[in-house]
C-alpha positions in Angstrom: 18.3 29.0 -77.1 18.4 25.7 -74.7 20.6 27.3 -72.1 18.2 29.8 -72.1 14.8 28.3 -71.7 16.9 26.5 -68.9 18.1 30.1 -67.2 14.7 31.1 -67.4 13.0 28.2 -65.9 15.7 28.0 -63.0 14.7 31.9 -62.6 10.9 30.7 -62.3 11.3 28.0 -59.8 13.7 30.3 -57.9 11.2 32.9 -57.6 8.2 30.7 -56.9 10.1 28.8 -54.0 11.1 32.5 -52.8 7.5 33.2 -52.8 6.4 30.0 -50.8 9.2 31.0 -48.3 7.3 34.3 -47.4 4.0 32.9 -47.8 4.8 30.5 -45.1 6.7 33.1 -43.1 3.5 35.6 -42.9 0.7 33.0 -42.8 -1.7 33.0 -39.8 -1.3 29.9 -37.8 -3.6 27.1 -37.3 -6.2 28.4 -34.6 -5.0 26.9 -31.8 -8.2 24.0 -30.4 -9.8 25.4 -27.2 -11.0 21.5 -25.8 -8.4 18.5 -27.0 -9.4 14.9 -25.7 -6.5 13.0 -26.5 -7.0 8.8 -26.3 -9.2 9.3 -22.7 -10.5 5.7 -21.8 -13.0 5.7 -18.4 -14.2 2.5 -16.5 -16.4 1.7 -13.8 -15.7 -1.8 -12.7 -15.9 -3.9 -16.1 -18.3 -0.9 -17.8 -15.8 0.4 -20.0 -18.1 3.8 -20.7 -14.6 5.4 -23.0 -12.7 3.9 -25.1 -9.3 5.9 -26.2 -11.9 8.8 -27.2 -9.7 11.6 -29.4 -11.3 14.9 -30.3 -10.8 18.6 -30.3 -12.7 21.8 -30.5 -12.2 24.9 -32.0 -13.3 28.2 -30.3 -16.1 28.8 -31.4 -18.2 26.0 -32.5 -21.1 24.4 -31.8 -19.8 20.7 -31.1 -22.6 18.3 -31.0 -21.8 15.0 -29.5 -24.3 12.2 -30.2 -25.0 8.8 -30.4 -27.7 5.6 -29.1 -28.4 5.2 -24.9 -25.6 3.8 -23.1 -22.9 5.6 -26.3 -20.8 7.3 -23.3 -21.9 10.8 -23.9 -22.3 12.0 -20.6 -19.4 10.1 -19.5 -17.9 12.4 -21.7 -19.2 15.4 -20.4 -18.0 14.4 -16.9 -14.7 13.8 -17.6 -14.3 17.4 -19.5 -16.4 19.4 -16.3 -13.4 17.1 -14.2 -16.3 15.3 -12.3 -14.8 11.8 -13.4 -11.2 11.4 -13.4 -9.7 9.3 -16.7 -7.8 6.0 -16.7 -6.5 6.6 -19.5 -5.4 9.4 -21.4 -5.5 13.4 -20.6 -7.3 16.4 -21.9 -5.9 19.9 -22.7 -8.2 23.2 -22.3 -6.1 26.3 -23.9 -3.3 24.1 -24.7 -2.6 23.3 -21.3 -3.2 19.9 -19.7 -6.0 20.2 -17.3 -6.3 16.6 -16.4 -6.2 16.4 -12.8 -7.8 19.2 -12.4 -11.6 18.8 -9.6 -14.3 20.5 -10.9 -14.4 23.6 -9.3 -10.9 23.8 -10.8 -12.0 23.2 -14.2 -14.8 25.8 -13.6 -12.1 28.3 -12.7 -10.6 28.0 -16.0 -13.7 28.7 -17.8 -15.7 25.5 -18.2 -19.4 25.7 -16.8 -22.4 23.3 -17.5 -25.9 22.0 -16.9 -26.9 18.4 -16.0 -29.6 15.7 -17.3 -31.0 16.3 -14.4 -32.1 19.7 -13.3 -30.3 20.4 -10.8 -31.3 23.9 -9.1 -32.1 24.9 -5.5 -35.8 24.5 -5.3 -36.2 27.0 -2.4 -34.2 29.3 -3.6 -35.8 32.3 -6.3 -35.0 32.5 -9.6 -32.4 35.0 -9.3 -30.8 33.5 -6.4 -30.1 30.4 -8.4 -28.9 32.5 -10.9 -26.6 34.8 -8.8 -25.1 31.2 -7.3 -23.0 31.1 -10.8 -21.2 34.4 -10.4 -20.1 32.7 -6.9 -16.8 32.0 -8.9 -16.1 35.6 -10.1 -16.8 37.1 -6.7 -13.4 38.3 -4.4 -13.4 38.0 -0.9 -13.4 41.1 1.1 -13.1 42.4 4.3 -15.5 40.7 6.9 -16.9 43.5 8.2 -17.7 44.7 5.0 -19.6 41.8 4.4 -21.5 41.7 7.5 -22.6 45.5 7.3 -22.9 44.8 3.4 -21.3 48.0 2.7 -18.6 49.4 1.0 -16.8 47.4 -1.2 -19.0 44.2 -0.6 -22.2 46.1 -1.7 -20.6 47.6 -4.7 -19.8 44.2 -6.1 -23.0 42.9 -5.1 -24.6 45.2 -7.5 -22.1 44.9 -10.5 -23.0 41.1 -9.8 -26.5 41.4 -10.4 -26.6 43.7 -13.1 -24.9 41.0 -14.9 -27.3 38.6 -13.5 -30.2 40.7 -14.5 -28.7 40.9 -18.4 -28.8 37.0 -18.5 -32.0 37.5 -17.3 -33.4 39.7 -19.9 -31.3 37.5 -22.9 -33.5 34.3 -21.9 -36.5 36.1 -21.4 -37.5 35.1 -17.8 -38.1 38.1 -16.3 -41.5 37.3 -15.2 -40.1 34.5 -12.7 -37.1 36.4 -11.4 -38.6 35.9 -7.9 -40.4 32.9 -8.4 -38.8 29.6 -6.5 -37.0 27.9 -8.6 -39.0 24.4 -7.4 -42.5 25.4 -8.4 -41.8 26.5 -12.2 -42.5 24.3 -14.8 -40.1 22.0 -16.0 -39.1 23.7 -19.0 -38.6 27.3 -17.6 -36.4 24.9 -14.9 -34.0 24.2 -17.8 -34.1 27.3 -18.9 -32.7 28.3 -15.1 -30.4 26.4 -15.4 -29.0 27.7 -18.5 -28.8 31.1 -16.9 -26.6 29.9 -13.9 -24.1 28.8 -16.3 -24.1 31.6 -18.5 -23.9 33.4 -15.2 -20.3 32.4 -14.8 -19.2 33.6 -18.0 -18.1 30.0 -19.6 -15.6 30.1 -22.6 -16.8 26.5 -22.8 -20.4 26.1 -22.3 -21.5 22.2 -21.9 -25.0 21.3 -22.5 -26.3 18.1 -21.5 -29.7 17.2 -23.0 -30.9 21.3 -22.7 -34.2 20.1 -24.0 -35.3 16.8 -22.7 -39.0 16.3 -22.0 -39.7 19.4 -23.6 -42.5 20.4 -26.2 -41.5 21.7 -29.2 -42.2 25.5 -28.7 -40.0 25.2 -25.6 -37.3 23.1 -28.0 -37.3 25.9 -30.5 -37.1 28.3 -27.5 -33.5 26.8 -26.3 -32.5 26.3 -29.9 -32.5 29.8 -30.9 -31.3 31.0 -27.6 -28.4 28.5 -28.2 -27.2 30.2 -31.2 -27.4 33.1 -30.1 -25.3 32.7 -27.0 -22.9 31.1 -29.5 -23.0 34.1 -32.0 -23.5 37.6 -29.4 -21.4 36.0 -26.6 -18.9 34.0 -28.5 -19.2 31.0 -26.4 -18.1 27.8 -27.3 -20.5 24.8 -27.2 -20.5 21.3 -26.4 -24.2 20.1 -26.5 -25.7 16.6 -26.6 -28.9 16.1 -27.6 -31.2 13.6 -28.7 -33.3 15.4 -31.2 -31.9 14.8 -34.3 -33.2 17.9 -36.3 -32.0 20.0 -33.8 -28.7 18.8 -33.9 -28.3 18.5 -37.0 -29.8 22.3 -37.8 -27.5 24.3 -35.2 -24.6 22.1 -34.9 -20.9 23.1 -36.8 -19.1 20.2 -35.7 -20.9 16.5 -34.6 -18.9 13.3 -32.9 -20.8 10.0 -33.1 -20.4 7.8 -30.1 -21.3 4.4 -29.7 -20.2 1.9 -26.8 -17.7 4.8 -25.5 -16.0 4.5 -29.0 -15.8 7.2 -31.3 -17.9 6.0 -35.0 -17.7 9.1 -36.9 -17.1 12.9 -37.1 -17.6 15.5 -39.3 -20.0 18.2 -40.5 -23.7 17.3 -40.0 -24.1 16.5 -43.5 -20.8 13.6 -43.5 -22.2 12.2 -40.0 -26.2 11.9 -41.2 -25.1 10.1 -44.5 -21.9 7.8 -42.7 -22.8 4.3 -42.8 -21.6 3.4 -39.0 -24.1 6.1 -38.2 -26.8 4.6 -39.5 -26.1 1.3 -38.3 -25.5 2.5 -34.9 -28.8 4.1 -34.6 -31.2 1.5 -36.9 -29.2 -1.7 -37.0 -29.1 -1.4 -40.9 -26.9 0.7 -43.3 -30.1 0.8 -45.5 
């Protein structure tokens, strides 16, 4: 009867472990990250503005990256759109390592952004500005083509701003199309700006403070259209932001920065309740 229980139980284990073999064998891989930072210090003189900063995010998300004045944030920013070059460290995009990559390199691969600042051509219209973001996706043709604008030139032209004009329609600006960009209010500035990007078709869309000085019909403006650039296009999102309850409401992923360090990461629940948060933002864990 003891031998066999025992045959039987070396039957079970043999079975189970020939199950885990073929589990393993046909399970999906790990989704491979789209954005890896990987121990990336930056320094300007003795301003240390990163300090061996490690993340990575997945396609995608909605990665929030926050933290007090002076945390490194946009530092951040600028070493992933390749306008600062890192000491330290490198950073792959699609599992290849784009360190040394300029920025209209990095834009090539799929990376596009808008700035603290805005940052449009004032005398330009609305949908020039915007059309300046397919500049990236347009091929050169012949010169005679282009001077005629005919042919070939004038077909992609058009194909360029249909596009143009759905990005229009999606952030509801349609109304300024031919406005210059300089004499729109600031908020329908930001929201320019946002179209250029998107205009370049971005698998990795950064978003630096989208809705500074802002009211909060304008806020709740860029917040939905936000997700839904996330959800119907399928873009990936870095964004910092300042407003808290934004953040916290849209975000799937937040990184806490303070001093160019990383404090915390996690969901938006784990960050708003870690202690380092807290202290980093109030000076008290109570």
């Amino acid at each position: 009867m003891a031998e066999q229980r025992a045959r039987d139980g070396t039957k079970i284990v043999e079975e189970l472990d020939t199950l885990d073999v073929k589990r393993r064998a046909t399970a999906k891989p790990a989704t491979e990250a789209l954005l890896r930072m990987e121990n990336v210090s930056v320094s300007f003189g003795g301003i240390q503005a990163l300090r061996g900063l490690s993340f990575h995010v997945q396609p995608g998300e909605i990665f929030s990256i926050i933290g007090p004045n002076g945390a490194g944030k946009t530092s951040a920013v600028n070493v992933i759109s390749g306008f600062y070059r890192p000491d330290r460290g490198r950073i792959l995009f699609q599992g290849k390592d784009r360190t040394a990559l300029k920025a209209y390199e990095v834009a090539e691969l799929g990376i596009a952004r808008t700035f603290q600042n805005v940052a449009l051509f004032r005398g330009m219209s609305v949908l020039d500005n915007i059309m300046t973001g397919r500049l990236l996706k347009m091929k050169k043709s012949n010169f005679l083509w282009d001077a005629l604008y005919w042919g070939p030139s004038l077909k992609q032209e058009i194909e360029h701003r249909a596009f143009v004009e759905r990005i229009i329609d999606f952030l509801e600006i349609q109304s300024i199309r031919k406005l210059p960009a300089g004499r729109l209010p600031y908020g329908l500035q930001k929201r320019v700006e946002l179209a250029r990007a998107l205009a370049a078709e971005p698998k990795l869309l950064l978003l630096d403070e989208p809705m500074a000085g802002m009211n909060v019909e304008e806020k709740e403006d860029i917040a939905r259209f936000i997700l839904d650039i996330n959800d119907e296009w399928g873009t990936t999102i870095i964004l910092i932001e300042h407003d808290m309850g934004v953040v916290m409401d849209i975000s799937t992923h937040v990184l806490v920065l303070d001093h160019g360090e990383k404090i915390a990461e996690g969901s938006p629940g784990e960050v708003r309740s870690d202690p380092a948060v807290v202290r980093a933002y109030l000076g008290t864990e109570s």
